[in-house]
C-alpha positions as CSV (number, residue, x, y, z in Angstrom):
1,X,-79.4,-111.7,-16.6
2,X,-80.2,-113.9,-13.7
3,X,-82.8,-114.8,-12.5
4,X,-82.9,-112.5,-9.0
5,X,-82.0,-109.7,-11.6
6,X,-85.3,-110.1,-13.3
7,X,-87.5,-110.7,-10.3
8,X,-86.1,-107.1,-9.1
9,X,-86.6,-105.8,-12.3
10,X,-90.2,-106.8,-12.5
11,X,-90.9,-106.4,-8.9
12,X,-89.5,-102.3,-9.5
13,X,-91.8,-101.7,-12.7
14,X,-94.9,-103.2,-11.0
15,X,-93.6,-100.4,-7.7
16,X,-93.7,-98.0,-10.3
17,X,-97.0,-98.6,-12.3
18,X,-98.9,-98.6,-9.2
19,X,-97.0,-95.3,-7.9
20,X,-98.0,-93.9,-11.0
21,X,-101.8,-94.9,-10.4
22,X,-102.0,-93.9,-7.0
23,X,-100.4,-90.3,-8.0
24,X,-102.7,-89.8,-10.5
25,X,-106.0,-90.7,-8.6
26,X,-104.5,-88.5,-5.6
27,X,-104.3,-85.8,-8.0
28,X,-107.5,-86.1,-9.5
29,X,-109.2,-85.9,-5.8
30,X,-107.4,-82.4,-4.8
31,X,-110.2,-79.7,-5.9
32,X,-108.7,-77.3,-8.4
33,X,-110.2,-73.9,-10.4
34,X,-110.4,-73.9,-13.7
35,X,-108.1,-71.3,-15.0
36,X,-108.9,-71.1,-19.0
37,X,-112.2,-70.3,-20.4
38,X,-113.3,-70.5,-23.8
39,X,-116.4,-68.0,-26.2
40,X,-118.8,-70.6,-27.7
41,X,-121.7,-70.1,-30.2
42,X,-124.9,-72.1,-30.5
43,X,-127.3,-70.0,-32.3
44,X,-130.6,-70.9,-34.2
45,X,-132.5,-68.6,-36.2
46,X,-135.1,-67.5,-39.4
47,X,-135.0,-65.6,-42.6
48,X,-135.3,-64.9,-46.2
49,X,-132.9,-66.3,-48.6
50,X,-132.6,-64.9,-52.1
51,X,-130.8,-68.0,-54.0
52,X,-129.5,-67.0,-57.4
53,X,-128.8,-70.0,-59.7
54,X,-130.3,-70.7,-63.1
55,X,-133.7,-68.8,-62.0
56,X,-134.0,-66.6,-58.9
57,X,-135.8,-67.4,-56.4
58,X,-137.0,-66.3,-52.3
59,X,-136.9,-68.9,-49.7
60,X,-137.2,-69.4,-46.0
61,X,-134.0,-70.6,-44.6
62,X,-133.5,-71.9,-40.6
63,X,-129.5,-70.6,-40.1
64,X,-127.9,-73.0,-37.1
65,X,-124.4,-71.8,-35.9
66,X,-122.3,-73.7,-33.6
67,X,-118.8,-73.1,-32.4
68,X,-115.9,-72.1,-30.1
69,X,-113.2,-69.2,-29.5
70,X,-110.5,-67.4,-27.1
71,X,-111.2,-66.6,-24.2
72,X,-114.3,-64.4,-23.6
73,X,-112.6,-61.7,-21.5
74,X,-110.5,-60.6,-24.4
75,X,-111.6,-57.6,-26.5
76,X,-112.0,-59.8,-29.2
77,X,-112.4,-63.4,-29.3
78,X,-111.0,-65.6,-32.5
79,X,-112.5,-68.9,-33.5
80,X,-114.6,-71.3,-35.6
81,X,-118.1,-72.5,-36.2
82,X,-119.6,-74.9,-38.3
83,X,-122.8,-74.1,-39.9
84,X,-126.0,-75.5,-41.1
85,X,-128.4,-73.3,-43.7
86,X,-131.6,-74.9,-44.9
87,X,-133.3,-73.6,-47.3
88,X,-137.0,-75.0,-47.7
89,X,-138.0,-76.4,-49.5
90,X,-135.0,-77.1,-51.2
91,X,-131.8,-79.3,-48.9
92,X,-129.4,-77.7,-46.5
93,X,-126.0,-76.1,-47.3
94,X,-123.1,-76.7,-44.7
95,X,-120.3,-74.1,-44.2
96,X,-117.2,-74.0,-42.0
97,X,-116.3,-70.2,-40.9
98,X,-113.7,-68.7,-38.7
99,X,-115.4,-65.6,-36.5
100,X,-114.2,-62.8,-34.9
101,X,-116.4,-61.1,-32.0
102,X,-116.3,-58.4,-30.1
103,X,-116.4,-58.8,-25.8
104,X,-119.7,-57.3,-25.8
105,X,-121.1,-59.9,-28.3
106,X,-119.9,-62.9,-26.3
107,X,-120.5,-61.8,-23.1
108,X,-124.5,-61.8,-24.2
109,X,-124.7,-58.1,-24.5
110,X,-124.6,-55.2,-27.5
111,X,-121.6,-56.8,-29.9
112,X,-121.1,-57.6,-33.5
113,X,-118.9,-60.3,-34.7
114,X,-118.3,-61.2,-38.4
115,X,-117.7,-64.3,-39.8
116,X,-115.5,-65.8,-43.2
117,X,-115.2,-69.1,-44.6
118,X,-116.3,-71.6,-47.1
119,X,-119.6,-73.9,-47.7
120,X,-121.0,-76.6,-49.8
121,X,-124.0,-77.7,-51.5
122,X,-124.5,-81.0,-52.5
123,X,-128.3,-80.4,-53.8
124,X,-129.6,-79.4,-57.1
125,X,-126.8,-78.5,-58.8
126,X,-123.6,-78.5,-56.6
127,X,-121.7,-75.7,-55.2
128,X,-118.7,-74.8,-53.5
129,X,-117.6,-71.4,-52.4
130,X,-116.9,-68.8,-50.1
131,X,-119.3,-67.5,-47.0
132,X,-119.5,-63.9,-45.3
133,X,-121.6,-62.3,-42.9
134,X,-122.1,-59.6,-39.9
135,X,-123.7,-60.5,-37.0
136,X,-125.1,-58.4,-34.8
137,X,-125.7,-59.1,-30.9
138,X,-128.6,-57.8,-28.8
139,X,-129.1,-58.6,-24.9
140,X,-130.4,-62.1,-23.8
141,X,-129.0,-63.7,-26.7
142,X,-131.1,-61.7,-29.5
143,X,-129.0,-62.4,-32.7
144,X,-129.2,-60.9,-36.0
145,X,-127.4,-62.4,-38.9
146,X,-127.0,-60.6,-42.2
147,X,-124.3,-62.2,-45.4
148,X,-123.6,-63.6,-48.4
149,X,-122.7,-66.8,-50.3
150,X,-121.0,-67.1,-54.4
151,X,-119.7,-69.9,-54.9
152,X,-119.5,-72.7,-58.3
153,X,-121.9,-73.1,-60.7
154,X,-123.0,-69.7,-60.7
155,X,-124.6,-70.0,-57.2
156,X,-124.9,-66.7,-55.2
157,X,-127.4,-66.2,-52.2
158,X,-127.9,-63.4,-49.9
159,X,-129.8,-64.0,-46.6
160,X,-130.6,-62.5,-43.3
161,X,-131.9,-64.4,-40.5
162,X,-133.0,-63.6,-36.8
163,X,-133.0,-65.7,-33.7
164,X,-131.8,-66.5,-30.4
165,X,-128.2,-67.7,-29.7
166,X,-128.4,-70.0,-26.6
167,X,-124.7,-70.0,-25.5
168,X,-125.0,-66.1,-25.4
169,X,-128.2,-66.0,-23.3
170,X,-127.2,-68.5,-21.0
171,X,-123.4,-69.3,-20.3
172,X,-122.2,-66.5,-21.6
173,X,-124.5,-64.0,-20.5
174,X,-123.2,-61.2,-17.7
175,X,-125.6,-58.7,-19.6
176,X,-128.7,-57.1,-17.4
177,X,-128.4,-59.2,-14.8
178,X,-131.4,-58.1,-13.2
179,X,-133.9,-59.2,-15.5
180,X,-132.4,-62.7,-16.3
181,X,-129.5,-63.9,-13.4
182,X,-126.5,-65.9,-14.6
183,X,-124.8,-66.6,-11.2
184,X,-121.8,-67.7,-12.4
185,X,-121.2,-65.5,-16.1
186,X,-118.2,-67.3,-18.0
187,X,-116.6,-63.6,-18.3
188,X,-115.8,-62.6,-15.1
């Protein structure tokens, strides 16, 4: 290759690179809409846990779900949520789920949802198993989570906790409108 050959070359891949550049910032200046939505979780809430190990025992558990799903103008929405269960006095259980809800329940009105997967427990004496529960959606984000745990080591709990979940009463909400505006519901 000869020399002119190479200063072309190089002068038409530096052309290039900075086409590239320009393209892209010119892009990223045109406004666009958003054209996908997605159905996210974030709930926090209280209840009794009955824990079933080597003694039974009733404890106070703080439940925290968060997560994400299809598309919130479906019938039902499909996704996944990782959870935190802390049971006091004792340490806190984490679980991975995947959840299925119904419009209603995502949009921050009347729904249910339930949810399936598996948790761990690294406290006491370990555990590892499977995770269940219903949960029930009010207006405003009023949540009310009912299930069940069995998992190794003869663990088994049952639990039921009520609370508020935050991406329902806020971004998701298009539910009574009246009493608590969301301007711009993600379900349209």
């Amino acid at each position: 290759m000869s020399v002119r050959d190479a200063e072309s070359s190089r002068f038409s891949s530096a052309v290039v690179r900075r086409s590239l550049v320009l393209g892209i910032l010119a892009s990223s200046l045109i406004p666009k809409t958003a054209s996908a939505d997605a159905s996210s979780w974030f709930y926090m809430g209280w209840g009794p846990t009955r824990l079933e190990r080597a003694n039974s025992e009733t404890a106070v558990s703080w439940l925290t779900d968060f997560g994400m799903g299809t598309s919130p103008d479906a019938a039902v929405s499909v996704g996944g949520l990782g959870r935190l269960i802390w049971h006091f006095p004792d340490r806190p259980d984490l679980a991975m789920a995947a959840r299925a809800a119904t419009h209603g329940f995502v949009a921050g009105g009347w729904g249910a949802g339930v949810d399936l997967g598996g948790y761990q427990r690294w406290w006491g004496v370990n555990s590892t198993g499977f995770i269940g529960d219903v949960v029930l959606g009010a207006p405003w984000g009023v949540t009310l989570l009912v299930g069940a745990s069995a998992g190794t080591n003869d663990h088994k709990s049952y639990f039921a906790t009520l609370g508020i979940d935050l991406a329902r009463l806020t971004v998701h909400s298009s539910a009574d409108n009246a009493w608590f505006p969301n301007p711009f519901p993600s379900p349209r």
